[in-house]
C-alpha positions as CSV (number, residue, x, y, z in Angstrom):
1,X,6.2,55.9,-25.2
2,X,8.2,56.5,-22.8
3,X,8.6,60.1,-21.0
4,X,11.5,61.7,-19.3
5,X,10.1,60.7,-16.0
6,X,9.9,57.0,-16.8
7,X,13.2,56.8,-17.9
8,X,14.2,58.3,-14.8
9,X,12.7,56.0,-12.7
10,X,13.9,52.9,-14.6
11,X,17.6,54.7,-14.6
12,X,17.3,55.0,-10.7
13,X,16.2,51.2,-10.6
14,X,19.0,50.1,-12.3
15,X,21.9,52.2,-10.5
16,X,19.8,51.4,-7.2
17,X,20.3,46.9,-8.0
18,X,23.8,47.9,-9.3
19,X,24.7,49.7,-5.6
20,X,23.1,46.8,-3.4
21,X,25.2,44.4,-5.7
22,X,28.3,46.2,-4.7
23,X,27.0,46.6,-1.4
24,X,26.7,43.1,-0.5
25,X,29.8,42.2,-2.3
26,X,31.8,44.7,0.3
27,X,29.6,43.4,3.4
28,X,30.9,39.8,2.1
29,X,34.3,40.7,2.0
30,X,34.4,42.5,5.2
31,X,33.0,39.4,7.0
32,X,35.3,37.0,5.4
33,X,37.9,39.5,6.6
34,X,36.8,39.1,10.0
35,X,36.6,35.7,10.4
36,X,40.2,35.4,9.2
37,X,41.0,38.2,11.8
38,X,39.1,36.4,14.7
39,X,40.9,32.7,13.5
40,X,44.3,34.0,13.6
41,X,44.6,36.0,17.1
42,X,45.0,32.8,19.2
43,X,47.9,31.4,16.6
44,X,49.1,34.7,17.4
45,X,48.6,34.9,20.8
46,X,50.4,32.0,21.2
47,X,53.3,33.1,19.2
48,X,53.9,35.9,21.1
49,X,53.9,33.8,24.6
50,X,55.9,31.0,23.1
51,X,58.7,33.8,22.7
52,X,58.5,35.3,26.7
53,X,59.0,31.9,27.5
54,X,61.6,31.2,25.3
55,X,63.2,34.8,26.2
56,X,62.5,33.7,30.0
57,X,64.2,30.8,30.0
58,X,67.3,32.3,28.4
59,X,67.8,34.9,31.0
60,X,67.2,32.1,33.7
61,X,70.0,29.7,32.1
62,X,73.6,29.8,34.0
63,X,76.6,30.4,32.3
64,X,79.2,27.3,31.8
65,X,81.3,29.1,34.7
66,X,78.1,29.5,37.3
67,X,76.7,25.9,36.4
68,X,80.8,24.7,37.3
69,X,80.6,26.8,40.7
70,X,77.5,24.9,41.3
71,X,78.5,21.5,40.9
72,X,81.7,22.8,43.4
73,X,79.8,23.7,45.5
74,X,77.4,21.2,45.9
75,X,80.5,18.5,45.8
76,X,80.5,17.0,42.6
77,X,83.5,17.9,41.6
78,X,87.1,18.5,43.0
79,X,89.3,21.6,43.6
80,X,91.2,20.5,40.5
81,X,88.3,19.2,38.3
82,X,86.7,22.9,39.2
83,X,90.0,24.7,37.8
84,X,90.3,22.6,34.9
85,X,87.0,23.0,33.9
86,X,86.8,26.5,34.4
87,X,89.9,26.7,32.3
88,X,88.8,24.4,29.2
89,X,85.6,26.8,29.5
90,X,88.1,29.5,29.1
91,X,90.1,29.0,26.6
92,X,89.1,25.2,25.1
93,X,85.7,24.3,24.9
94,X,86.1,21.3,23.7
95,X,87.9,19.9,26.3
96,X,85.1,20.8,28.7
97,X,82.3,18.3,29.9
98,X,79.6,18.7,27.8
99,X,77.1,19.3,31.1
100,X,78.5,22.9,31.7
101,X,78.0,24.2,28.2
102,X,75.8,26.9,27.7
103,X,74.4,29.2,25.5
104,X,75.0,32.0,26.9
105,X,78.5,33.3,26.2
């Protein structure tokens, strides 16, 4: 026969295996989590200093003019090759050696 009391107790059993069953199933979750978490920060990491460089390296690149200055001044090229370059880079890039060009416009 079973009395209010015993019915309590086998209630609480059963709500108590259903909570530690719901329990560990959050604690699994939140440690798969984790682990994801803690593998992905270096691919991130190194995302985010992949793109300094890249930015750092774009502000240190010469324009088409400065990199034709350079070679004048260094020798390379002639008084008239240094006009005429500077004014294919001007108004016909296509026409201008393909060692000046730059990104940058």
């Amino acid at each position: 026969m079973d009395t209010p009391v015993n019915e309590n107790v086998q209630n609480y059993s059963i709500n108590n295996k259903k909570k530690k069953k719901s329990g560990c199933l959050i604690a699994f979750i939140i440690f798969v989590l984790l682990i994801v978490i803690a593998v992905s920060i270096p691919f991130v990491i190194n995302k985010i200093k992949a793109n300094k460089q890249a930015k750092r390296e774009a502000l240190m690149e010469l324009t088409s003019a400065e990199k034709i200055y350079e070679d004048f001044e260094k020798g390379n090229i002639t008084a008239d090759e240094y006009i005429m370059q500077l004014a294919y880079d001007e108004y016909d890039k296509s026409k201008m050696n393909s060692k000046y060009a730059s990104k940058i416009i």
